[in-house]
TIRO-2110 file (N, C-alpha, C; in Angstrom, 1 decimal):
// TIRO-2110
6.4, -32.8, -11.5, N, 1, A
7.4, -31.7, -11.7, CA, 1, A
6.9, -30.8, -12.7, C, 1, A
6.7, -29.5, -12.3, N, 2, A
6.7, -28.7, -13.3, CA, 2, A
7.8, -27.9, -14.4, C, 2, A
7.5, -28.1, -15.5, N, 3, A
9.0, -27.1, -16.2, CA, 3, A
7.7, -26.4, -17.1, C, 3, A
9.2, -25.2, -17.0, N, 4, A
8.8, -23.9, -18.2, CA, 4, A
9.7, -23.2, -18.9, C, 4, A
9.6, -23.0, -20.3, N, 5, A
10.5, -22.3, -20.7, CA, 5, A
11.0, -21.3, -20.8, C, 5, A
11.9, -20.5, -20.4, N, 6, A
12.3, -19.1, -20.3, CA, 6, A
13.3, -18.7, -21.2, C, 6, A
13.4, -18.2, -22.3, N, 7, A
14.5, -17.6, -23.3, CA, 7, A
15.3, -19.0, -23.1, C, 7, A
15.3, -19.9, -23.1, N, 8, A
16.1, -20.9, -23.9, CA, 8, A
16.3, -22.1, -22.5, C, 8, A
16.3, -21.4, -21.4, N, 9, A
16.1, -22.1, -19.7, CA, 9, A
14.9, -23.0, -19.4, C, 9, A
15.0, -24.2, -19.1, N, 10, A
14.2, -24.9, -18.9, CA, 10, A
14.4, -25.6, -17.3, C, 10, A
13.1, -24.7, -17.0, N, 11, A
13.0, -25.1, -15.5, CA, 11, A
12.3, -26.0, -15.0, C, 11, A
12.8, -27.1, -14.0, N, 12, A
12.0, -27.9, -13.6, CA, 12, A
12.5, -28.3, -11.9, C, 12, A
12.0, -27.5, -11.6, N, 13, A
12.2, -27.9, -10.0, CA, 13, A
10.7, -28.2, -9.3, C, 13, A
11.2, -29.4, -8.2, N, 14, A
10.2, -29.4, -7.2, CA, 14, A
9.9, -28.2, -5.8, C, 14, A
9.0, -27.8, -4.9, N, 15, A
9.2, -27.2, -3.9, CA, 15, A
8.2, -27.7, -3.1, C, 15, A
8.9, -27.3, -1.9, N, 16, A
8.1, -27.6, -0.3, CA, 16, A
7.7, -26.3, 0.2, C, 16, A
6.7, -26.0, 0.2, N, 17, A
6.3, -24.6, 1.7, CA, 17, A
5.8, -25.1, 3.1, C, 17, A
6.5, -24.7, 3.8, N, 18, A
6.2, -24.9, 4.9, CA, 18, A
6.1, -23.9, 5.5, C, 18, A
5.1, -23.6, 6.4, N, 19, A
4.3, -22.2, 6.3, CA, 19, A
4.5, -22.8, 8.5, C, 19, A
5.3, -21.9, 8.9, N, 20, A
5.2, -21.3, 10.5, CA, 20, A
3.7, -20.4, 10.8, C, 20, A
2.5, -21.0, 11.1, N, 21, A
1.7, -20.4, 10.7, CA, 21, A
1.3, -19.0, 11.7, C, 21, A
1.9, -19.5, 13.4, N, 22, A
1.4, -19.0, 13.7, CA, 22, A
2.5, -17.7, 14.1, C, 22, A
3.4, -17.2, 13.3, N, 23, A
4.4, -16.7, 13.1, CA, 23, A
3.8, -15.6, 11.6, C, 23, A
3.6, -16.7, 11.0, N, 24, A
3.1, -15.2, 10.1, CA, 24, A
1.5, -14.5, 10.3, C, 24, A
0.9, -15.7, 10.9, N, 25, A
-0.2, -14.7, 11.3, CA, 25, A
0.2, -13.4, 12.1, C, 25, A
0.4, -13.5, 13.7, N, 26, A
1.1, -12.4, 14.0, CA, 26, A
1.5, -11.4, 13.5, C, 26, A
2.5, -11.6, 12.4, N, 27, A
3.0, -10.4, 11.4, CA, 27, A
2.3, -9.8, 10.9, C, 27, A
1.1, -10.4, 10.2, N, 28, A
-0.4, -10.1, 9.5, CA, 28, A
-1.1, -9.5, 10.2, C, 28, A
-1.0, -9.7, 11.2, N, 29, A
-1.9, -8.8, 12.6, CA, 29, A
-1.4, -7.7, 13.0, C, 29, A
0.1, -8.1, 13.1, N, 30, A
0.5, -6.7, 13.3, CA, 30, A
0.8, -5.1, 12.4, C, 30, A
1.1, -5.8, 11.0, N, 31, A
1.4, -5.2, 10.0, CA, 31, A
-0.2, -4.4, 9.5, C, 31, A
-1.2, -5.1, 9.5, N, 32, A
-2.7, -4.8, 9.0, CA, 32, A
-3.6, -4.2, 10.6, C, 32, A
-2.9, -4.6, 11.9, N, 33, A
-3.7, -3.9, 13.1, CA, 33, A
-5.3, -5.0, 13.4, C, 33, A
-5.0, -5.6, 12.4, N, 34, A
-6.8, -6.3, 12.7, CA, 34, A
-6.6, -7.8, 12.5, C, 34, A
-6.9, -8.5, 13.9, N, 35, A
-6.7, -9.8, 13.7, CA, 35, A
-7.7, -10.4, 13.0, C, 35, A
-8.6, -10.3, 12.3, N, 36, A
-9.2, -10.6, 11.0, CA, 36, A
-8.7, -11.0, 9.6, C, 36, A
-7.1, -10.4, 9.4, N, 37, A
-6.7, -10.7, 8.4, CA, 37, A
-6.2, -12.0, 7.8, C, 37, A
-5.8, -12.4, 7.1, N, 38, A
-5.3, -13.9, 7.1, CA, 38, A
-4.8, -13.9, 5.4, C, 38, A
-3.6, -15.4, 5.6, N, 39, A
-3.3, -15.1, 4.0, CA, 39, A
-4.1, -15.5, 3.0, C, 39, A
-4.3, -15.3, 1.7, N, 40, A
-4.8, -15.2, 0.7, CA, 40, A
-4.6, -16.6, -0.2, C, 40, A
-4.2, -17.9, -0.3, N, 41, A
-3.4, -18.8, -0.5, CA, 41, A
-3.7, -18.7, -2.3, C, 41, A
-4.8, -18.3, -2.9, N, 42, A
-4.6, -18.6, -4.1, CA, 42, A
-4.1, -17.7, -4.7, C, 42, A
-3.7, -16.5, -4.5, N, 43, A
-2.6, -15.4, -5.1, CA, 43, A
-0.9, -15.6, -4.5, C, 43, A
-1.4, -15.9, -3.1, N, 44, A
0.4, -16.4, -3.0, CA, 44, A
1.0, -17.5, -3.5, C, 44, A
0.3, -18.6, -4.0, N, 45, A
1.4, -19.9, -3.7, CA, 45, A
1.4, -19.8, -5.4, C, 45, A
0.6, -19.5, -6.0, N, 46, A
1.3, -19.3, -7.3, CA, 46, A
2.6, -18.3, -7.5, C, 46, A
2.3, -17.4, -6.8, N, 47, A
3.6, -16.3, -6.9, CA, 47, A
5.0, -17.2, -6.4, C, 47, A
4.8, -17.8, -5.4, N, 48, A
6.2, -18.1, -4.7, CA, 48, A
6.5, -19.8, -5.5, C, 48, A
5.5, -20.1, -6.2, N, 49, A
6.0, -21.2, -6.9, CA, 49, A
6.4, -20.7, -8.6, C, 49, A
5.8, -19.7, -8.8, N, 50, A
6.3, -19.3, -10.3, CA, 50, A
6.6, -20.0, -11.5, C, 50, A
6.3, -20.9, -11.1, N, 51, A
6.0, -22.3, -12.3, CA, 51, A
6.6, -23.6, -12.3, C, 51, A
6.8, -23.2, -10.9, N, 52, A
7.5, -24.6, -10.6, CA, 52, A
6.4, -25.5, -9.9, C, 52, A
6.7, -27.1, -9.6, N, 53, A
6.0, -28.0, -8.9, CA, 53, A
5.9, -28.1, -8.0, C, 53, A
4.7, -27.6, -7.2, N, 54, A
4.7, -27.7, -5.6, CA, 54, A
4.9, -29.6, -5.5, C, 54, A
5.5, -29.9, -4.4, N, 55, A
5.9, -31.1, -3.8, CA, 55, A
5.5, -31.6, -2.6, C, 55, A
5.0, -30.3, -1.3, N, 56, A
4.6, -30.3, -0.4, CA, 56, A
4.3, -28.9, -0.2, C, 56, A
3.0, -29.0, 0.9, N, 57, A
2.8, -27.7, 1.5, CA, 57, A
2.0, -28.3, 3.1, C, 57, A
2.8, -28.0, 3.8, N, 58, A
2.7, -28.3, 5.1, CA, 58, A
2.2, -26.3, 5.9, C, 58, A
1.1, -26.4, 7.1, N, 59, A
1.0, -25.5, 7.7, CA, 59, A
0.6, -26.1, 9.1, C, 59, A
2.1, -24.7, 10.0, N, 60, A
2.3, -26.1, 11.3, CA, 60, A
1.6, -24.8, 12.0, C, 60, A
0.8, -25.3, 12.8, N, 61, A
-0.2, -24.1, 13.9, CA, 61, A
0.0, -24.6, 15.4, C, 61, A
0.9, -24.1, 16.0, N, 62, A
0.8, -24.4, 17.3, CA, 62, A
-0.7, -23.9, 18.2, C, 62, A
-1.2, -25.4, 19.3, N, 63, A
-2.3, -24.7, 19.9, CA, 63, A
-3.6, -24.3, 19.9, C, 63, A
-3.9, -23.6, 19.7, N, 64, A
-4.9, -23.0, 19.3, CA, 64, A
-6.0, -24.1, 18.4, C, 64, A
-7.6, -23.8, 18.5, N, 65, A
-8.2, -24.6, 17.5, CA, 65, A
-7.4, -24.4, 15.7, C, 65, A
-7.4, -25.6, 15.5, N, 66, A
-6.8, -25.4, 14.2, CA, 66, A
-8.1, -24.9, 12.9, C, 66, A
-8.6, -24.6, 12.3, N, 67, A
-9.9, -24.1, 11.5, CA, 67, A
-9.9, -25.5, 10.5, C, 67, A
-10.9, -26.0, 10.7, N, 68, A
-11.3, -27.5, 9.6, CA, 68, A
-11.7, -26.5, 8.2, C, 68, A
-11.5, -25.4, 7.7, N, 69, A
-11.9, -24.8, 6.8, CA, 69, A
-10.8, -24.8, 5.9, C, 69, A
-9.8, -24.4, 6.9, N, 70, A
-8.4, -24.3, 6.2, CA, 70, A
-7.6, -25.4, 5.9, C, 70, A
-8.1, -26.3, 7.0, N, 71, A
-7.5, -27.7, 6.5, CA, 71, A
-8.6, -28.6, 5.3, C, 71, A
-9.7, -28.3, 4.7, N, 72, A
-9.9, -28.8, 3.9, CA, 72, A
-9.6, -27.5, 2.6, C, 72, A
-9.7, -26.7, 2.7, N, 73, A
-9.0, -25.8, 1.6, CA, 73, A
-7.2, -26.1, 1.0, C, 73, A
-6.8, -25.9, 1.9, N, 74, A
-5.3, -26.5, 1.6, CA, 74, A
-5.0, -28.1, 1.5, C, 74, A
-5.9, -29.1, 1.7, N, 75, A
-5.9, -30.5, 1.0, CA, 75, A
-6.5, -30.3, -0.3, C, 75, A
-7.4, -30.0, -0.1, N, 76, A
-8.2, -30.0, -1.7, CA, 76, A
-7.6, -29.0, -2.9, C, 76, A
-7.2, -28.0, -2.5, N, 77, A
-6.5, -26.9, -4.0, CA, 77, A
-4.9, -27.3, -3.6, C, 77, A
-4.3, -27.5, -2.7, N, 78, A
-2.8, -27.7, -3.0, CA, 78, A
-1.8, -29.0, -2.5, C, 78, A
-3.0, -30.4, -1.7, N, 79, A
-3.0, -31.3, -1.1, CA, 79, A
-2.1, -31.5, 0.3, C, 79, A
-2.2, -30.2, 0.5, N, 80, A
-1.8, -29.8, 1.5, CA, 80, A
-2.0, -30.3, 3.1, C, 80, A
-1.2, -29.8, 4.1, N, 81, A
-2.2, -30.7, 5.1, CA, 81, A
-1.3, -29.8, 6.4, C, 81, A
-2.2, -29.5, 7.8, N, 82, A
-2.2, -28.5, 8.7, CA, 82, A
-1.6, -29.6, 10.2, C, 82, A
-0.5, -29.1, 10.6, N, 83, A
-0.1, -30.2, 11.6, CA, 83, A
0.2, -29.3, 12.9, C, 83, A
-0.7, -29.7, 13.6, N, 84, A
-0.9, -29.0, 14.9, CA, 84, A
0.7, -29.0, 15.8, C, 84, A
1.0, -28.2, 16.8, N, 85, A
2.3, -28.4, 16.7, CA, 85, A
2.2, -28.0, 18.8, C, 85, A
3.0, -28.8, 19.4, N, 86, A
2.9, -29.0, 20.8, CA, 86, A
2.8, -27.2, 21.3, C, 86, A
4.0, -27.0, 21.5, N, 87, A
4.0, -25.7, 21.6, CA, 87, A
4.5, -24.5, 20.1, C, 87, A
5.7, -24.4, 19.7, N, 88, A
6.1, -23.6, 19.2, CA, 88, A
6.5, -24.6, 17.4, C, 88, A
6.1, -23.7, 16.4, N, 89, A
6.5, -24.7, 15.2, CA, 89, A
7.8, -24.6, 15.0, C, 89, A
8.8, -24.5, 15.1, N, 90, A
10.3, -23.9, 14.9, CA, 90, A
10.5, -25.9, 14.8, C, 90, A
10.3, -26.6, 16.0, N, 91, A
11.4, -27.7, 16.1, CA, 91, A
10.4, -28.6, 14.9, C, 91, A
8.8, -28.5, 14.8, N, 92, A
8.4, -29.5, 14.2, CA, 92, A
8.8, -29.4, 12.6, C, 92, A
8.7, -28.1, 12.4, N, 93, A
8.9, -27.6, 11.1, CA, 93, A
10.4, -28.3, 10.7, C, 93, A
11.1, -27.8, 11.6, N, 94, A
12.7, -27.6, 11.3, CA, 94, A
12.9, -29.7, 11.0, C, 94, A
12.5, -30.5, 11.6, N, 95, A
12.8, -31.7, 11.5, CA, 95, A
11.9, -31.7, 10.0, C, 95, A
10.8, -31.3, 10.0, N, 96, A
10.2, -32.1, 8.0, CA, 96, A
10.7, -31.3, 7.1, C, 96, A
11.8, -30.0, 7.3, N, 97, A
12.8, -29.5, 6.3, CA, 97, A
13.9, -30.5, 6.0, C, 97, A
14.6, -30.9, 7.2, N, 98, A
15.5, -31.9, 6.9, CA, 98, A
14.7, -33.4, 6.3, C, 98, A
13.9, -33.8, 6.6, N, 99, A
13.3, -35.1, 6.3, CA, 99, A
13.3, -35.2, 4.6, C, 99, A
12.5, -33.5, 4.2, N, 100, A
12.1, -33.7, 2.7, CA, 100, A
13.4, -33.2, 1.9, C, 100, A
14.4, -32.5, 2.6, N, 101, A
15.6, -32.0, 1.6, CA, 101, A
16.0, -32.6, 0.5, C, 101, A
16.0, -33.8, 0.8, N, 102, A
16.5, -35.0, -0.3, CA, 102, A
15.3, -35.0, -1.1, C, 102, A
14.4, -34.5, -0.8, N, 103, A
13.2, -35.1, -2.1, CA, 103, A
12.8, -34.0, -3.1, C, 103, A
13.1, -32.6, -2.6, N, 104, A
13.1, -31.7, -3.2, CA, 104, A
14.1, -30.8, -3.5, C, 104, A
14.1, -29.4, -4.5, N, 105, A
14.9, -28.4, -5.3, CA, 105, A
14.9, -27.6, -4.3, C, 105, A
14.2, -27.0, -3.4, N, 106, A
13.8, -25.6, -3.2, CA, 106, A
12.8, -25.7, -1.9, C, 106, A
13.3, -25.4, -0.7, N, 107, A
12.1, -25.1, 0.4, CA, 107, A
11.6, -23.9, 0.9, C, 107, A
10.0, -23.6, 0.3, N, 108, A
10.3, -22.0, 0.9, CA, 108, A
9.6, -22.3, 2.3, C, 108, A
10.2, -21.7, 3.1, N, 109, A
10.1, -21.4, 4.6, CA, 109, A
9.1, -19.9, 4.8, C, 109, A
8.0, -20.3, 5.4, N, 110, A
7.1, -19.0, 5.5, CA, 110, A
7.4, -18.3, 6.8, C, 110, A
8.3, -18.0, 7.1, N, 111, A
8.3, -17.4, 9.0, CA, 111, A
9.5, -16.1, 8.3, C, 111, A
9.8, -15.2, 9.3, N, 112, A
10.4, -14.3, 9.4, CA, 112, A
11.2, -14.7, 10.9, C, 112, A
11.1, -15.6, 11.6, N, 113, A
11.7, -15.7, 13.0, CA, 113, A
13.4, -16.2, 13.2, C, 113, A
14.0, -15.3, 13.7, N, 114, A
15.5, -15.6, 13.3, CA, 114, A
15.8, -17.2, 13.7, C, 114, A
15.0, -17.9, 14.6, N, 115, A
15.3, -19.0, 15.1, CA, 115, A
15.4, -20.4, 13.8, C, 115, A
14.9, -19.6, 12.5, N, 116, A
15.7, -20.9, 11.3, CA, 116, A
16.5, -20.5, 10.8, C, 116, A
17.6, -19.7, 11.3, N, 117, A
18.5, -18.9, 10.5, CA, 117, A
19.6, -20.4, 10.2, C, 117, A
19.7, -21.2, 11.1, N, 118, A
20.7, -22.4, 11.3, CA, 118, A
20.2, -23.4, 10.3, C, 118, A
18.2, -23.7, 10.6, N, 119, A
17.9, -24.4, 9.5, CA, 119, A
18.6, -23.9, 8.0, C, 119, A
18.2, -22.7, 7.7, N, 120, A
18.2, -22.6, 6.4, CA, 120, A
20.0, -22.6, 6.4, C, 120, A
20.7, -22.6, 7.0, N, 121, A
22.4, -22.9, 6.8, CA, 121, A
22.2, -24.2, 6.2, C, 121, A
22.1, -25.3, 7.3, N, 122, A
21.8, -26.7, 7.0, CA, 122, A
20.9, -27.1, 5.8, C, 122, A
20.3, -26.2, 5.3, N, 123, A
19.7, -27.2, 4.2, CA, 123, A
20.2, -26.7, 3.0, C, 123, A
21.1, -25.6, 2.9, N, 124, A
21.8, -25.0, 2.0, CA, 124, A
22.8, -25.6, 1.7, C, 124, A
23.5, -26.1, 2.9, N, 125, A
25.0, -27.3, 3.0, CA, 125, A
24.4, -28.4, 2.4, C, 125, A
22.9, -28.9, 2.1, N, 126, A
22.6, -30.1, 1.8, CA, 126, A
22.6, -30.0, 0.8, C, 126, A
22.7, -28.8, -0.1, N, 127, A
22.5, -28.2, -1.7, CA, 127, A
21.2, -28.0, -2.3, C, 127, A
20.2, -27.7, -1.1, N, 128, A
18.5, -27.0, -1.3, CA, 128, A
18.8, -25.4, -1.8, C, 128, A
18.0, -25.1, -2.4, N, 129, A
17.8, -23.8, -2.7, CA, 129, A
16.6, -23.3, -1.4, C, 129, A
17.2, -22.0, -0.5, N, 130, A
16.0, -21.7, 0.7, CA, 130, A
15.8, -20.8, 0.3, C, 130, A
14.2, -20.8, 0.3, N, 131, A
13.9, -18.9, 0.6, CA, 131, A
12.8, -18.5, 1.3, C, 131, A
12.8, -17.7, 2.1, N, 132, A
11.9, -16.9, 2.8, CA, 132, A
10.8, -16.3, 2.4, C, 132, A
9.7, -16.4, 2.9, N, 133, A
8.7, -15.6, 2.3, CA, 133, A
7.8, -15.4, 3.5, C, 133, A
8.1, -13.8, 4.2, N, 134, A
7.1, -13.3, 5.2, CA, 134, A
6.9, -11.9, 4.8, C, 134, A
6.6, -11.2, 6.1, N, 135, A
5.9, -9.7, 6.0, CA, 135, A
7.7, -9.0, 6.0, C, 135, A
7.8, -8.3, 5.6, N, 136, A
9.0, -7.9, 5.7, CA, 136, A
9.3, -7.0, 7.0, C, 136, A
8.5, -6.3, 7.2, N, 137, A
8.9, -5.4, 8.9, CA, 137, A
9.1, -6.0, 10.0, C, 137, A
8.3, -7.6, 10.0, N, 138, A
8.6, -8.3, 11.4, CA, 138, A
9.8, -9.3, 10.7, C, 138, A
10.5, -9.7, 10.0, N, 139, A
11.3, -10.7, 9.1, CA, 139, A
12.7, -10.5, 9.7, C, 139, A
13.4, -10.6, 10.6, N, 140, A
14.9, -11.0, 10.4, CA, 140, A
15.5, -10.8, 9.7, C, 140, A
16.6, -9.3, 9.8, N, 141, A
17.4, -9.6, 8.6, CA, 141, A
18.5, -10.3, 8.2, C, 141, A
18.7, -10.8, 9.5, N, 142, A
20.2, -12.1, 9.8, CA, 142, A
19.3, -13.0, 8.9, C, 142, A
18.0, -13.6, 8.5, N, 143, A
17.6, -14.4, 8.1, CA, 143, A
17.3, -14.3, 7.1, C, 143, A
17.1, -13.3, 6.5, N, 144, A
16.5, -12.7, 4.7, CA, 144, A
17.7, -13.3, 4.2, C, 144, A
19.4, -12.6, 4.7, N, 145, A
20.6, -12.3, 4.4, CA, 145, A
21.0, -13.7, 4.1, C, 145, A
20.8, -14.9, 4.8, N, 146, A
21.1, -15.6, 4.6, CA, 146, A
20.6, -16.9, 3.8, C, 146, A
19.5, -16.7, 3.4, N, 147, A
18.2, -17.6, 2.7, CA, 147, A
18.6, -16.9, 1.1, C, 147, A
18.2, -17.8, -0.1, N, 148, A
18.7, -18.0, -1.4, CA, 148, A
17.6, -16.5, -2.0, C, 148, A
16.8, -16.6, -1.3, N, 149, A
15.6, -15.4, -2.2, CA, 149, A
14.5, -15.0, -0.7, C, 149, A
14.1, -13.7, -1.2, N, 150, A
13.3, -13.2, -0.3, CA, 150, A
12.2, -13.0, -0.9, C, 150, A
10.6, -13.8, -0.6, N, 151, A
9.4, -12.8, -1.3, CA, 151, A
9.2, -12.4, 0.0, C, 151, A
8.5, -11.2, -0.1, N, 152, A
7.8, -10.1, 0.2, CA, 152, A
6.7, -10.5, 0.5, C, 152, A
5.9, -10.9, 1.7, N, 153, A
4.3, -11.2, 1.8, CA, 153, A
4.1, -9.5, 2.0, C, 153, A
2.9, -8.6, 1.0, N, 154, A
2.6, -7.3, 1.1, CA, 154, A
1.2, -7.8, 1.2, C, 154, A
0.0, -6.8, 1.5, N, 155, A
-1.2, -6.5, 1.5, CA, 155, A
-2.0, -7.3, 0.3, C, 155, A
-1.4, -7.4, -0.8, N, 156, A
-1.5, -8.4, -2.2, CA, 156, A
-1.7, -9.5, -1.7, C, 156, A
-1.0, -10.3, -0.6, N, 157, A
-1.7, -11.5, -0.3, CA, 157, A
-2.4, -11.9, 0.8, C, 157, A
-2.8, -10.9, 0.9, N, 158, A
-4.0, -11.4, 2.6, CA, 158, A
-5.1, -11.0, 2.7, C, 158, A
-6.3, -10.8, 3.0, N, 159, A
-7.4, -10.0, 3.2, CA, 159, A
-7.9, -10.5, 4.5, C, 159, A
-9.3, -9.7, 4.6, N, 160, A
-9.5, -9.4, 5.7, CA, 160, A
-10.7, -9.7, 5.9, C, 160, A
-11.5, -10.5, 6.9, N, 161, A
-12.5, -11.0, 7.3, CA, 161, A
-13.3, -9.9, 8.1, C, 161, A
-14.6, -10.1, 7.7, N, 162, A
-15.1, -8.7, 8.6, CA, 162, A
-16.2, -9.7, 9.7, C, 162, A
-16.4, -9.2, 10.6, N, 163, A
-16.8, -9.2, 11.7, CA, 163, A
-17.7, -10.6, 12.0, C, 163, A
-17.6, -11.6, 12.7, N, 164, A
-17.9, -12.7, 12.7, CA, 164, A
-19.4, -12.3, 13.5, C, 164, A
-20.3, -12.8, 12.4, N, 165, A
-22.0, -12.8, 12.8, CA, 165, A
-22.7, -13.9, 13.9, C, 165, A
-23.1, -13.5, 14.7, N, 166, A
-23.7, -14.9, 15.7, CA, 166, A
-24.9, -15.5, 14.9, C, 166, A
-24.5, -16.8, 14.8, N, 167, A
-25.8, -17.4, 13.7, CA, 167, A
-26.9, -18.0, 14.9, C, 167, A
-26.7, -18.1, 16.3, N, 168, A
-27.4, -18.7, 17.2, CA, 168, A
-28.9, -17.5, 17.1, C, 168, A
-28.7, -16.4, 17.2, N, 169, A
-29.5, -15.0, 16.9, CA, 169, A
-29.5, -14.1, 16.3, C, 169, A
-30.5, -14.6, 15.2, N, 170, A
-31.1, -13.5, 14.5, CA, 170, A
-31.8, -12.7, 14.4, C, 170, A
-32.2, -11.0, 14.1, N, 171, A
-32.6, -10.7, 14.3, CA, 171, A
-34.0, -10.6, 13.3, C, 171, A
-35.1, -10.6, 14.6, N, 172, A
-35.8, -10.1, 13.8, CA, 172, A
-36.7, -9.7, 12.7, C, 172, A
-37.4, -9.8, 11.9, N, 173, A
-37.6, -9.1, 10.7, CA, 173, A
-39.3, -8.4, 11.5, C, 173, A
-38.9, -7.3, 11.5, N, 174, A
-39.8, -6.1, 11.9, CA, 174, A
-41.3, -6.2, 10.2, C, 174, A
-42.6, -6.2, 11.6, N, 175, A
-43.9, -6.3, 10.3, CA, 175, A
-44.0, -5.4, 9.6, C, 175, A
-44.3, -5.2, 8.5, N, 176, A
-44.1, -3.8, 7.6, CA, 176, A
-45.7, -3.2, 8.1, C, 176, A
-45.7, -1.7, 8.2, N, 177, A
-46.9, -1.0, 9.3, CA, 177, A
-47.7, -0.3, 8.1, C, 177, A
-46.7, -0.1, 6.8, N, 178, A
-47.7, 0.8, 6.0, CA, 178, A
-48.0, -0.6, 5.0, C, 178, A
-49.3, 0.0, 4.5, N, 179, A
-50.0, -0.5, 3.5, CA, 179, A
-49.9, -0.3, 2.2, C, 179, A
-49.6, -1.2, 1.3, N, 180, A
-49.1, -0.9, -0.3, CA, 180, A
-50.8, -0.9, -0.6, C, 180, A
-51.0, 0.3, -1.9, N, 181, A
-51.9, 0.4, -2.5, CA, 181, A
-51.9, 0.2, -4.0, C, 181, A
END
C-alpha cells in the first residue's frame, strides 16, 4: 500500500485498473486517425495512480492476436497480466470488478462504453471509489456522470508507431561506383 502526505492528509489506498482494451484502442484510433497509436503505460498509470498503490492491473483484449510484448511489459513494470477475452470484455471485466471490490479502495475502469454504467453503480453500493479513465469524445456521458472521477486519456498518453518494416527483406546495400582518393 502506498501513502503520501498531503497538507496534513495521509493517503493510503490500494487500486485496480482494468483496462477494456479493445475499447480504448478504438478511441485511440479514432481520436489520432492512425491505427498505430497505442497507450503510453509509463506516463499514464502513474498519473491515474497519483501515489497510491497499484493492487492489480489487468488488460482484457478480446480476439485478436494478443502482442507477447505487451504482456511481458505490463508483468514486468506493473505485474500486470493481459486476459484474452471470448468475444467482448464488458462481462469478463465486469465479473474481476466484483471479485476484487473487497480487496481494494478504488477501481479505475479504462473503457468509455456505457455498457459499465450498472458495474460502476454496483461497486459504488459496495463502497469502492470508481473512476473512469478514457478518451473523452468517444466516453459516455451517462458514464463519466456517474463514476467517482474522470481522467482524461489526451494525446499525453499514447504515441504512435511508425510503419511496421518487413524484416524477411532487406534491402540491398548498393556498391559504391566512385573512388575515394
Amino acid at each position: 500500500m502506498a501513502s503520501t502526505q498531503k497538507e496534513g492528509v495521509l493517503i493510503s489506498q490500494s487500486v485496480a485498473i482494468l483496462i477494456d482494451g479493445n475499447n480504448i484502442e478504438r478511441s485511440i484510433h479514432t481520436e489520432t486517425g492512425d491505427e498505430n497509436s497505442m497507450l503510453n503505460f509509463d506516463t499514464l498509470i502513474p498519473k491515474l495512480l497519483d501515489n497510491r498503490g497499484l493492487s492489480r492491473l489487468i488488460y482484457f483484449r478480446e480476439g485478436k492476436q494478443i502482442s507477447q510484448k505487451l504482456q511481458e511489459r505490463l508483468h514486468e513494470f506493473y505485474h500486470g497480466s493481459v486476459r484474452p477475452c471470448h468475444k467482448s470484455a464488458d462481462i469478463p471485466l465486469s465479473i474481476k470488478a466484483t471479485q476484487v471490490a473487497s480487496k481494494v479502495d478504488t477501481i479505475i475502469i479504462m473503457s468509455g462504453d456505457s455498457d459499465y454504467i450498472e458495474l460502476v453503480r454496483h461497486l459504488k453500493g459496495e463502497g469502492v471509489r470508481v473512476e473512469i479513465a478514457a478518451v473523452q469524445s468517444t466516453t459516455s456521458k451517462l458514464l463519466t456522470d456517474e463514476a467517482d472521477y474522470f481522467h482524461a486519456l489526451t494525446k499525453e498518453y499514447w504515441f504512435t508507431l511508425g510503419p511496421k518494416r518487413n524484416k524477411r527483406k532487406s534491402p540491398k546495400k548498393k556498391k559504391s561506383t566512385s573512388k575515394s582518393h
